[in-house]
N, C-alpha and C positions, 0 to 999 in steps of 0.2 A: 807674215807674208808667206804666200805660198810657192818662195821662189825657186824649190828642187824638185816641183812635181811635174814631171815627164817622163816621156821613153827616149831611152839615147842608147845610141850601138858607138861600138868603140871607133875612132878613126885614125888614130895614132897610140904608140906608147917607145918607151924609152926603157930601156934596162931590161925587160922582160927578163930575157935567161939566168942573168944574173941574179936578178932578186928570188925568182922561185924555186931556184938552187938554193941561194943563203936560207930559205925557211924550211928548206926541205921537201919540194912537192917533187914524186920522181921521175924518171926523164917520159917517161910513157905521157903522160898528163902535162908534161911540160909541152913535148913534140906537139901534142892534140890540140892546147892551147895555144900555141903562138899565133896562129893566122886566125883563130875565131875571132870571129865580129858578134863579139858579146854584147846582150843587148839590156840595159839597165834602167829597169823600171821605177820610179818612186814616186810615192803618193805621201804627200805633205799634208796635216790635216791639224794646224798650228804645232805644236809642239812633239807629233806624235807624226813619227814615221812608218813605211811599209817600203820596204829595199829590197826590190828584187832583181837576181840577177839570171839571164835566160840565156843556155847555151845555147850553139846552133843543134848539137846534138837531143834538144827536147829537154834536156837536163834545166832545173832553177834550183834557185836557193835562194830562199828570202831571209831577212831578217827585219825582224820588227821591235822598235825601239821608240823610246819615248825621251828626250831631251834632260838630260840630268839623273835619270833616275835608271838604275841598274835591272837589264833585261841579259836573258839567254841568249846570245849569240851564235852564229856558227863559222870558221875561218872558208876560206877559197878549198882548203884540202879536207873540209867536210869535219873538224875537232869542233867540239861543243865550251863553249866556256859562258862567262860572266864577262859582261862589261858596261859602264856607266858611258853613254856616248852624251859630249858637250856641241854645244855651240859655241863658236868662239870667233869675233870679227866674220859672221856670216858664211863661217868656216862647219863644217859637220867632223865633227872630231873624235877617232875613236881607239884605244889603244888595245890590240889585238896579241894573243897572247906571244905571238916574235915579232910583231911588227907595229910600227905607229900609221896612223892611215886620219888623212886629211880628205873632204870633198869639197868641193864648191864648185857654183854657176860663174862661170867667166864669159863676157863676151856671147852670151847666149849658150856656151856650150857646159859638160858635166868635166870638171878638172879633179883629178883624183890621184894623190901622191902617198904611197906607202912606201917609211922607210927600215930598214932593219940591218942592225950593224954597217954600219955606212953606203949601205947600198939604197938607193934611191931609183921605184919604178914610177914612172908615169904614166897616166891614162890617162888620153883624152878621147870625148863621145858627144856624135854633136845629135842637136836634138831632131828626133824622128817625128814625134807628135805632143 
């Protein structure tokens, strides 16, 4: 199914400050971040994704990953690492090097939960096109 391929901008989140303190991202990039209406691209093409994320500032950062099978990643604060991203109960599942991070389509909209050390952010982003 090609049920994650859209553009969705953010409309809610929960924890924000919180969480991008616990991983470290510093206050400069925190402040810039809180009020962007990030706009988050994905192209679903069976097993094989293309995850891009477009700031207001012209800034993206894609990641491209394939379901099971270990691709180069890049975190929100721009670190390069390794990760095998799963599917799980229609869940896009990806374990980042401080943080755990969950996606899925709810109710039509992009639901995204990264947690680290008990801290728990939420995004939600509803669909644009």
């Amino acid at each position: 199914s090609m049920a994650f391929t859209g553009k969705y901008e953010v409309e809610s989140e929960e924890n924000y400050d919180a969480f991008v303190k616990h991983i470290g991202i510093s206050s400069d990039i925190i402040e810039k971040g809180r009020n962007f209406k990030v706009v988050t691209e994905v192209v679903q093409n069976g097993e094989d994704f293309i995850w891009t994320q477009i700031y207001p500032t012209g800034h993206s950062m894609t990641n491209k990953f394939t379901i099971g099978k270990e691709a180069d990643m890049e975190t929100m604060g721009g670190k390069k690492f390794k990760a095998t991203v799963k599917l799980e109960g229609g869940k896009v599942v990806a374990d980042f090097p401080n943080y755990h991070h969950t996606a899925e389509i709810a109710g039509g909209k992009l639901l995204e939960i990264s947690t680290a050390g008990g801290v728990t952010y939420k995004r939600i982003s509803k669909k644009l096109a």
